[in-house]
N, C-alpha and C positions, 0 to 999 in steps of 0.2 A: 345628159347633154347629147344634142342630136349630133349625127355624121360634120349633117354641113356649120354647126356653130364650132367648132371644131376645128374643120378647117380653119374657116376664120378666123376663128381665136388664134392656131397656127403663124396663117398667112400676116396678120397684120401684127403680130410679134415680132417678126423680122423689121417692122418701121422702127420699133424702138431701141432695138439692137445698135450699137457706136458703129460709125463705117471704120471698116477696118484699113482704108487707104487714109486717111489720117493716121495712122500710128506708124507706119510705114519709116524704117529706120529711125524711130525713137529712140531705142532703147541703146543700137548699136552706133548711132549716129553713120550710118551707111542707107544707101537706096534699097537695099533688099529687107522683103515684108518680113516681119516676125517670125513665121515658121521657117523660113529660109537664113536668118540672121546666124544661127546656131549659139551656143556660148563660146566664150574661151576657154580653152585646156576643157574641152566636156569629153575627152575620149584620148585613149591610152596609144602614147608617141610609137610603142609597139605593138599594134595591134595587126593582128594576122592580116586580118580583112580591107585593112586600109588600103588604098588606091595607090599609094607611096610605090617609086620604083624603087630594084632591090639595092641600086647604092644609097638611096636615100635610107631606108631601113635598116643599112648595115652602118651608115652614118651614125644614126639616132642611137642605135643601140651601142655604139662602141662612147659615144657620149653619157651615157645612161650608164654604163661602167664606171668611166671615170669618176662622173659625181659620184657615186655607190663606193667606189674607193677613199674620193675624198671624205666621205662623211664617215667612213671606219676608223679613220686613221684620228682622225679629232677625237682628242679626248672628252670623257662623257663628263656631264658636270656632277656633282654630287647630288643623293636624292632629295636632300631639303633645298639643295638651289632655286626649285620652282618655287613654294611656298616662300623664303626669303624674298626673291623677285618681286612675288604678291604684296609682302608687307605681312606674312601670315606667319604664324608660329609652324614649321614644318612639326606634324605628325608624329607620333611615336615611333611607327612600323620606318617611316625614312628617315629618323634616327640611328633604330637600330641595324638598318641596311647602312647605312654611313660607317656607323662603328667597324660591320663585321667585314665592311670594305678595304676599312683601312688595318687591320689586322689582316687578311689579304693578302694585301700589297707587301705588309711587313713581312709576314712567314715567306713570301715571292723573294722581296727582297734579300733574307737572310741566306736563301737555298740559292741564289747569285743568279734567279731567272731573271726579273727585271731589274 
């Protein structure tokens, strides 16, 4: 294939190419083009590098605590709880982590920790 069919071939590729100002807030239902759209949540609330001023950062993160607190304190569900959920027979091994849980809790309980 010569230099100039090449070209060509190139040049008149871009005719069949979609315009890209049709798509133009599709996706995010907003005016800005596609690469500019970004996603939602695509980048971390505490991120060094972010733009964010430093009350807004120290905002974020003392939120970002909290929930990290609240989801400790919830108690965790049992291991066959997924599979139940499912409609599935839970597993052996989350069986046996069930059992040796609740024997656990019992020796805990007996020694008057929890």
């Amino acid at each position: 294939m010569s230099t100039d069919s090449k070209v060509l071939a190139h040049v008149s590729g871009a005719d069949q190419r979609p315009n890209l100002q049709d798509d133009v807030g599709a996706h995010h239902g907003d005016d800005r083009p596609k690469h500019q759209a970004g996603v939602d949540n695509s980048h971390l609330n505490t991120d060094a590098k972010d733009e964010k001023s430093i009350a807004n950062k120290l905002d974020q993160a003392s939120k970002q605590d909290k929930l990290e607190k609240q989801l400790e304190n919830q108690p965790k569900p049992p291991p066959t709880q997924a599979a139940i959920n499912h409609g599935n027979e839970p597993s052996k091994g989350a069986k046996i982590d069930e059992a040796l849980q609740a024997e656990d809790e019992a020796i805990l309980r007996k020694k008057g920790i929890k």
